[in-house]
FIPA-886219 format. One record per residue: residue number from 1; residue in three letters; chain; x, z, y of N, C-alpha, C in turn. Coordinates in pm, 1 decimal, padded with zeros to 6 digits. Layout:
<nodes>
NUM,ALA,A,X,Z,Y,X,Z,Y,X,Z,Y
...
</nodes>
This chain:
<nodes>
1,UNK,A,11775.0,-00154.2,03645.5,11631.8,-00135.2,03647.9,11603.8,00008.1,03691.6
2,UNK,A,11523.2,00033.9,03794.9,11461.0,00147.2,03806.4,11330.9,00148.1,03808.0
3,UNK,A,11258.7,00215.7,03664.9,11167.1,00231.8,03660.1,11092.5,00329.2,03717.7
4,UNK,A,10980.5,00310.1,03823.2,10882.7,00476.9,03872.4,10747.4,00475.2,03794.5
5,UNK,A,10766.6,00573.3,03675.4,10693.3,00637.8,03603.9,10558.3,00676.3,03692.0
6,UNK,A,10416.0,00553.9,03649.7,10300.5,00593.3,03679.0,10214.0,00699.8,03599.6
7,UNK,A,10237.4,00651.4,03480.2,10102.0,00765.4,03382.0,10074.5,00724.5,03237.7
8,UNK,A,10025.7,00784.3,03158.5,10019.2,00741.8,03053.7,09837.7,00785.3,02985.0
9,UNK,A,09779.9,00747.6,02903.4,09690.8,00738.1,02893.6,09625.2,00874.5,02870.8
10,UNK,A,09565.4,00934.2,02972.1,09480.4,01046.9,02967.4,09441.4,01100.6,02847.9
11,UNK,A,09382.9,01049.0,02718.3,09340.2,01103.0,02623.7,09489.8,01037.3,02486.2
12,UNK,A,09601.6,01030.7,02528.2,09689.3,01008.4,02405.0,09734.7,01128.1,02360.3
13,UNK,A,09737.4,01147.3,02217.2,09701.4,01233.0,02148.4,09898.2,01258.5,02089.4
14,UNK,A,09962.2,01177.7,02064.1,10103.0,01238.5,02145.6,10223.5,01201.6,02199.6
15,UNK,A,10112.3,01189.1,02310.1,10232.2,01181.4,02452.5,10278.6,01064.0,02443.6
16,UNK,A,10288.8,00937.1,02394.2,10357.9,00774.4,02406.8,10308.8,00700.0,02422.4
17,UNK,A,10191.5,00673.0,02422.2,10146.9,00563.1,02488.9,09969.3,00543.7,02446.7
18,UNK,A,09947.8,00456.8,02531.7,09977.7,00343.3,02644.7,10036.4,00424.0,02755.3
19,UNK,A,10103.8,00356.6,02838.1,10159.1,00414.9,02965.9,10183.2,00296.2,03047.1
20,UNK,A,10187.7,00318.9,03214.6,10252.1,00236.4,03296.5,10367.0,00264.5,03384.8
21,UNK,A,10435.8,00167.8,03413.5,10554.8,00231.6,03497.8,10525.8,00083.7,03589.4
22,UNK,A,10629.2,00088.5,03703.9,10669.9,00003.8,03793.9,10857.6,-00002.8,03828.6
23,UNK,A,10865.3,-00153.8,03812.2,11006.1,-00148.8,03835.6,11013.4,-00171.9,04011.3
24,UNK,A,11085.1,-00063.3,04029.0,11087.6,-00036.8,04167.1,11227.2,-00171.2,04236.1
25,UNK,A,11281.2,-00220.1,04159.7,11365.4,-00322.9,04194.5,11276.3,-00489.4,04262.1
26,UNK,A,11198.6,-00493.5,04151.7,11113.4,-00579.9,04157.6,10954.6,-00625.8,04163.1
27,UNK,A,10905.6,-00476.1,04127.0,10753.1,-00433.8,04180.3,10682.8,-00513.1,04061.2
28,UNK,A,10778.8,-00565.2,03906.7,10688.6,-00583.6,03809.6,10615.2,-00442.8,03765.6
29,UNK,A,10501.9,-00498.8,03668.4,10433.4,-00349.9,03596.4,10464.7,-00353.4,03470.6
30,UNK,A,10506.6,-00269.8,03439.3,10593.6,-00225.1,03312.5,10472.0,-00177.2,03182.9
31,UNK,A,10409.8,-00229.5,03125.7,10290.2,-00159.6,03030.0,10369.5,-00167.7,02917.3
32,UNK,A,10315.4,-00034.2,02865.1,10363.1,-00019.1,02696.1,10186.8,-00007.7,02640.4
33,UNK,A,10155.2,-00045.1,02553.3,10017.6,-00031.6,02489.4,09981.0,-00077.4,02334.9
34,UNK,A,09887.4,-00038.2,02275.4,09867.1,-00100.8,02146.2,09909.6,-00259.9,02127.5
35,UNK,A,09965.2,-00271.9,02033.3,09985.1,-00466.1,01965.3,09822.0,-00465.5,01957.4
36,UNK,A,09780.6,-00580.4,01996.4,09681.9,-00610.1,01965.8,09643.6,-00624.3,01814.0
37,UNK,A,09492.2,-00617.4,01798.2,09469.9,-00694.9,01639.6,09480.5,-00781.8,01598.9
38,UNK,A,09461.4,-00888.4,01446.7,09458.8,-00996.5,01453.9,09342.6,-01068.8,01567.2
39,UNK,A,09262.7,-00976.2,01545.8,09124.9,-01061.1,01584.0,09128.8,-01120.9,01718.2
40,UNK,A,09186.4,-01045.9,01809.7,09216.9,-01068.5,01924.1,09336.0,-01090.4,01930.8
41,UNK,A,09443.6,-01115.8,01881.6,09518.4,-01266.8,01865.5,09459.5,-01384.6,01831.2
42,UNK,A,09428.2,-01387.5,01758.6,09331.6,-01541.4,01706.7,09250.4,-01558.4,01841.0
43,UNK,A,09213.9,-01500.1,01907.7,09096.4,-01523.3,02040.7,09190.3,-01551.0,02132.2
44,UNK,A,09337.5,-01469.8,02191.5,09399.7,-01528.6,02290.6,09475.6,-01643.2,02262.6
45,UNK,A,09512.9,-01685.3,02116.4,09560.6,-01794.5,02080.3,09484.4,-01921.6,02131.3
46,UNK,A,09348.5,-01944.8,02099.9,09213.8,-01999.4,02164.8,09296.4,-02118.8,02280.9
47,UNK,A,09365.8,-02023.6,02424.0,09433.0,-02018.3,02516.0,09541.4,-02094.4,02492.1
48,UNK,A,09630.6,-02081.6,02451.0,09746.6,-02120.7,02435.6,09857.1,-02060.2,02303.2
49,UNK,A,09967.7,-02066.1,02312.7,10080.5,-02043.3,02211.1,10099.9,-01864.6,02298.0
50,UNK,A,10186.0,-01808.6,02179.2,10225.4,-01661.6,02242.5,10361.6,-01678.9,02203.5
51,UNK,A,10448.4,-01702.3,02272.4,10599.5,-01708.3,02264.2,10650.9,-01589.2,02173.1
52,UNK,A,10755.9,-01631.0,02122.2,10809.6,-01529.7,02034.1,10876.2,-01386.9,02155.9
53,UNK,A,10867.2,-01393.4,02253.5,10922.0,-01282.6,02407.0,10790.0,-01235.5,02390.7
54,UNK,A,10708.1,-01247.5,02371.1,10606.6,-01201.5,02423.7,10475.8,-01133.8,02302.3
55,UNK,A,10368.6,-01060.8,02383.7,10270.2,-01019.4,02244.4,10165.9,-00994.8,02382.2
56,UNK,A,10042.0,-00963.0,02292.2,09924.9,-00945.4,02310.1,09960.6,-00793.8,02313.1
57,UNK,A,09885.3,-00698.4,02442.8,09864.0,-00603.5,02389.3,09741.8,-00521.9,02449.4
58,UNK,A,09714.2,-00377.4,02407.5,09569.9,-00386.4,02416.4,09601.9,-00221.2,02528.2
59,UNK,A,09552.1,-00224.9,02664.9,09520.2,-00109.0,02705.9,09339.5,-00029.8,02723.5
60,UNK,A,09336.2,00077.1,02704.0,09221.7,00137.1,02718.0,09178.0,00110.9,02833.3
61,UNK,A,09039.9,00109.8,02855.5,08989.2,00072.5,03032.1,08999.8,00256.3,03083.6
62,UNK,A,09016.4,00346.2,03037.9,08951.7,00444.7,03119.8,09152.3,00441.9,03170.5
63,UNK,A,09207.2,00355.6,03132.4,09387.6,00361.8,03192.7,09361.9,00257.5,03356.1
64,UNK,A,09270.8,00206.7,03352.9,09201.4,00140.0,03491.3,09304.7,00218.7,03627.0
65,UNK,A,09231.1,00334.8,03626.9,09312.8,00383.2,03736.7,09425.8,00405.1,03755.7
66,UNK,A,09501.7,00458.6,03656.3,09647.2,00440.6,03631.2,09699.8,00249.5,03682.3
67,UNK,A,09668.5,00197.0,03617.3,09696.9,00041.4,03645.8,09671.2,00001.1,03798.4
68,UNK,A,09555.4,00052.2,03853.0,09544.9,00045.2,03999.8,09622.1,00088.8,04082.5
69,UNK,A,09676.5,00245.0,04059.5,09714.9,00301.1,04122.6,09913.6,00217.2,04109.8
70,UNK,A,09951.3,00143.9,03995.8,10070.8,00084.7,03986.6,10078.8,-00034.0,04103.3
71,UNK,A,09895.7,-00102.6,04099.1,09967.1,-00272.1,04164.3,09936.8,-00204.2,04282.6
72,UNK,A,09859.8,-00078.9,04315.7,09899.1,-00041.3,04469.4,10049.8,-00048.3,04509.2
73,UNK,A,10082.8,00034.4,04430.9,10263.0,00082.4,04469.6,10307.2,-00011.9,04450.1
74,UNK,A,10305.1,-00147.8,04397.2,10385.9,-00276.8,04368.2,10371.1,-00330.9,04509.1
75,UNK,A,10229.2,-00378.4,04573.2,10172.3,-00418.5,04696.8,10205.8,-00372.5,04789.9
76,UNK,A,10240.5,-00213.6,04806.4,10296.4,-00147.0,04896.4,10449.3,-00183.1,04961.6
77,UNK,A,10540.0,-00216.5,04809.9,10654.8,-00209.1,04781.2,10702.4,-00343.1,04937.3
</nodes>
């Protein structure tokens, strides 16, 4: 895996997250971000099952550009 380190959330208070990366092998987007709450588990549940691989998680919108600026470089790739 080679990950290329996009950014991490402008106002995190220290330094870990939310953040995005891109795996430059495969042009997935790599998000680390809050577990969601219950509340919004119970709402994406609504949807479907959440596999035990997998979770809900929650990024800030002002991380928008960061995230843009990843599926550019994925699209590019």
């Amino acid at each position: 895996m080679a990950l290329r380190y996009i950014g991490i959330d402008p106002n995190t208070g220290d330094g870990n997250c939310p953040a995005v990366w891109v795996d430059e092998l495969n042009n997935d987007l790599v998000l680390q971000g809050w577990r969601a709450d219950d509340a919004t588990r119970a709402e994406c549940l609504t949807i479907g099952a959440i596999p035990d691989t997998e979770d809900v998680i929650r990024i800030p919108a002002r991380m928008v550009p960061l995230i843009r600026e990843a599926c550019d470089r994925a699209e590019r790739a």
